[in-house]
TORLUMFI-701593 format. One record per residue (C-alpha): residue in one letter; y, x, z; residue number from 1. Coordinates in steps of 0.25 Angstrom, whole numbers, plus 5000, padded with zeros to 4 digits. Each point is the difference from the previous one (the first is absolute). Example, Ala and Ser with C-alpha at 12.3 -4.5 7.8 and 13.67 -1.06 7.14 Angstrom:
REC,residu,v,u,w,num
REC,a,4982,5049,5031,1
REC,s,5014,5006,4998,2
//
This chain:
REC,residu,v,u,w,num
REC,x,5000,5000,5000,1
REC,x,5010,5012,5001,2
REC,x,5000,5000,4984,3
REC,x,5015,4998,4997,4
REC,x,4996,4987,4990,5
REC,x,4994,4994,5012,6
REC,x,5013,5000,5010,7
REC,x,5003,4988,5006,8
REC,x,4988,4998,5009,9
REC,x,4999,5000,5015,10
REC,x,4989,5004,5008,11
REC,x,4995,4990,5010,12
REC,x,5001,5003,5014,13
REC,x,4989,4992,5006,14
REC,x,4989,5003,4988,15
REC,x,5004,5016,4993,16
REC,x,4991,4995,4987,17
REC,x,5010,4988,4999,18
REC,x,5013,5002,4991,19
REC,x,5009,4990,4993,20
REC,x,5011,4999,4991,21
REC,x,5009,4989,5003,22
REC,x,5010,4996,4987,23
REC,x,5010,4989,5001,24
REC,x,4990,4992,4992,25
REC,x,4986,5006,5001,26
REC,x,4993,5007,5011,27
REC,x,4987,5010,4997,28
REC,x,4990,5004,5012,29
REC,x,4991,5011,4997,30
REC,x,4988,5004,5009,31
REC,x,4993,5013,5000,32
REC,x,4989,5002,5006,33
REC,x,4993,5017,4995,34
REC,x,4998,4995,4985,35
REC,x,5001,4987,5000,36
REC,x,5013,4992,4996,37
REC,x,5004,4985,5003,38
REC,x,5012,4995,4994,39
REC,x,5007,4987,5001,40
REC,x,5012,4993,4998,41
REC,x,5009,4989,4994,42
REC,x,5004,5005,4988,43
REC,x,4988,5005,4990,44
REC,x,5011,5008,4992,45
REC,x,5003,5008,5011,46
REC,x,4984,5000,5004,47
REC,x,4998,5005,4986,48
REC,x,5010,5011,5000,49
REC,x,4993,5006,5013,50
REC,x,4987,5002,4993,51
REC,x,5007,5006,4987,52
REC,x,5007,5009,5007,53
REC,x,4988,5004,5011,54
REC,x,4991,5002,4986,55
REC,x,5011,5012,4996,56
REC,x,4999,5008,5012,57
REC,x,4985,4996,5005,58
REC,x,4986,4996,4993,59
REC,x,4998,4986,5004,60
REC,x,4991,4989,4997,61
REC,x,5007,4984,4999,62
REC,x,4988,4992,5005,63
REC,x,5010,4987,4999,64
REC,x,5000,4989,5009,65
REC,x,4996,5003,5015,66
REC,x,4986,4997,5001,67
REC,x,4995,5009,5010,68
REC,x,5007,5012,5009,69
REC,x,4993,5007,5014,70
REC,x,4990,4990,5001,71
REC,x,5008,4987,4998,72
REC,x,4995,4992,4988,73
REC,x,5013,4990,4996,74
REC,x,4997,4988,4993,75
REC,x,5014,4993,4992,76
REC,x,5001,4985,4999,77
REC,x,5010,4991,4995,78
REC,x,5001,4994,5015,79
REC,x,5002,5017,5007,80
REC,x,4992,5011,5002,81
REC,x,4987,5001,5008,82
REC,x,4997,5012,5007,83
REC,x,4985,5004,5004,84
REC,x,4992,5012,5004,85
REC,x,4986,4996,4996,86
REC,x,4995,5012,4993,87
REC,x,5002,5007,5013,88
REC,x,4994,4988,5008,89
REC,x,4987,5003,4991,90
REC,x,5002,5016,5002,91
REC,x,5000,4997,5016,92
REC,x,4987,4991,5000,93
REC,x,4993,5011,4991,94
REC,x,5003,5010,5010,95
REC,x,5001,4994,5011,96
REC,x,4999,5014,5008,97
REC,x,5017,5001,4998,98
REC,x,5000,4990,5012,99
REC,x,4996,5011,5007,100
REC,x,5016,5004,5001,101
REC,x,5004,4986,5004,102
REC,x,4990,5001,5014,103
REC,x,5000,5014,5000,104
REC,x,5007,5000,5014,105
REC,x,4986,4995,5006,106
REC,x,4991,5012,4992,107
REC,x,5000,5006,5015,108
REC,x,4993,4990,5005,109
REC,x,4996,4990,4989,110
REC,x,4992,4985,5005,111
REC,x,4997,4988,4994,112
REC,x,5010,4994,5002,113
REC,x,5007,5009,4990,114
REC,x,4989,4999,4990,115
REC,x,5002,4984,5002,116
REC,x,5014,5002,4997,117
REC,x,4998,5008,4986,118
REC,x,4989,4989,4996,119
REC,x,5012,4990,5002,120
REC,x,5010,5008,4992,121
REC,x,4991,5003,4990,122
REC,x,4997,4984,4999,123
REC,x,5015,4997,5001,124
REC,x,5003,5009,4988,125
REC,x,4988,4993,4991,126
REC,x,5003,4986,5003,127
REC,x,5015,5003,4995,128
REC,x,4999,5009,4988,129
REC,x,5009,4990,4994,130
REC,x,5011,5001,5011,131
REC,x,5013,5006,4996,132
REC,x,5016,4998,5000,133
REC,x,5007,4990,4990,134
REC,x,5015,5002,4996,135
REC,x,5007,4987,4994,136
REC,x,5009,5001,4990,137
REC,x,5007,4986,5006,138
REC,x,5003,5007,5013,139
REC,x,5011,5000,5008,140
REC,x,5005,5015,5001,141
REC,x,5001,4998,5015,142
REC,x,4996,5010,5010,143
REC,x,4994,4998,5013,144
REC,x,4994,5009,5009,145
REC,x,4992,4998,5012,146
REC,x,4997,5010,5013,147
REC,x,4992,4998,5012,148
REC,x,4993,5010,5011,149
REC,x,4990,4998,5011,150
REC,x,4996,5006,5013,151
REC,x,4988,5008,5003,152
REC,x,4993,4990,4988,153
REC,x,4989,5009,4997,154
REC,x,4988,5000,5009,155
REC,x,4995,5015,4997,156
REC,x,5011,5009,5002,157
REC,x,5010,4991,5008,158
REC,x,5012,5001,4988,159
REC,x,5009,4992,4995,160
REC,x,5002,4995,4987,161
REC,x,5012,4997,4992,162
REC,x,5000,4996,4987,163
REC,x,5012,4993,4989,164
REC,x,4997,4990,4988,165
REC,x,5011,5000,4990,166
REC,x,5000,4990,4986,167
REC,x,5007,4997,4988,168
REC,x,5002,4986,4998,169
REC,x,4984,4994,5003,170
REC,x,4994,5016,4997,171
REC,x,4997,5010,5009,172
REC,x,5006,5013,4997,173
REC,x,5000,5008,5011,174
REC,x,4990,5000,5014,175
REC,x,4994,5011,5011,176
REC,x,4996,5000,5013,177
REC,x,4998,5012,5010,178
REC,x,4994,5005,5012,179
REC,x,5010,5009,5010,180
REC,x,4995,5011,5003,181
REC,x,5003,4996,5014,182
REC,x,4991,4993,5010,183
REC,x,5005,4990,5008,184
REC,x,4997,4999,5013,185
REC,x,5002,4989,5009,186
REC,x,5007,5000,5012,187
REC,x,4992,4999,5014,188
REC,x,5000,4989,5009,189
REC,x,5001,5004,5013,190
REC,x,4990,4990,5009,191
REC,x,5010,4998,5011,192
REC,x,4998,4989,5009,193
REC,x,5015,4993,5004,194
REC,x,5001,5004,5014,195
REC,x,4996,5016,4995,196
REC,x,5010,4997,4991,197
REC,x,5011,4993,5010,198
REC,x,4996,5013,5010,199
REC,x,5003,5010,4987,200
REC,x,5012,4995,4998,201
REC,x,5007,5000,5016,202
REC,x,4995,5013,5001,203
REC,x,5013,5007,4995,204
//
């Protein structure tokens, strides 16, 4: 991008692989990820004259409209765009050895109950092969974003969990949830019977 034809773009702040040009009348985003390239606007003519002038400097490939890119296969419709991962649903149930990373906190100590819990992912993910995001073309460019945060919520290590939801319009664009690294510990209740207590507190 620091190719003088190709000035006028700003670099995200939140994602470094994001960069948009922003006209009076048009606005291209370009991400990058290693040698891959997604590029979309509103204006096809400024679209087209980003590829064009990438071809001159780089050997690239035009595989036209986005059908897949790292991992997400996108599906266009008159009605919007729906967004699904079901290749890499299939990759996980052939191998199903990669949930290994997800309970990899309990290969210390592993038990049935953390087999059961790999048996119920693995049935999760086959029973919703077809499951994935859909972004209407009649909706509302409206944000809304969501947050919430527990106490001491997980059983095993005594964290807590936070987590935000953010959408567009009716679609889900944005959502994590994480564990602190600290433990919570609940406070002690001193088991004081009343007149302990009333004697504590005329002792001073």
């Amino acid at each position: 991008m620091a190719h003088h034809e190709l000035t006028g773009f700003h670099q995200s702040q939140a994602d470094h692989s994001l960069f948009t040009l922003i006209s009076p009348t048009s606005i291209t985003m370009v991400l990058v990820y290693v040698d891959d390239i997604l590029v979309v606007g509103n204006d096809i003519s400024q679209i087209d004259v980003f590829k064009r002038i990438l071809s001159t400097h780089f050997k690239t490939k035009d595989l036209g409209s986005l059908k897949y890119f790292l991992g997400l296969e996108v599906a266009h419709s008159q009605t919007g765009i729906f967004l699904n991962q079901h290749k890499y649903t299939l990759d996980i149930l052939t191998d199903s050895g990669q949930l290994v990373y997800i309970l990899s906190q309990f290969m210390h100590a592993p038990r049935d109950p953390h087999m059961q819990a790999a048996i119920r992912v693995l049935r999760y993910i086959k029973g919703n092969l077809g499951q994935g995001i859909f972004f209407s073309s009649s909706s509302p460019l409206h944000v809304t974003s969501y947050t919430n945060s527990d106490w001491a919520s997980c059983p095993t290590t005594r964290r807590s969990t936070t987590g935000f939801f953010i959408q567009l319009g009716t679609s889900p664009i944005s959502w994590r949830t994480k564990i602190k690294t600290t433990v919570v510990v609940p406070p002690l209740k001193p088991n004081i019977a009343p007149w302990q207590s009333l004697l504590a507190n005329s002792s001073g």
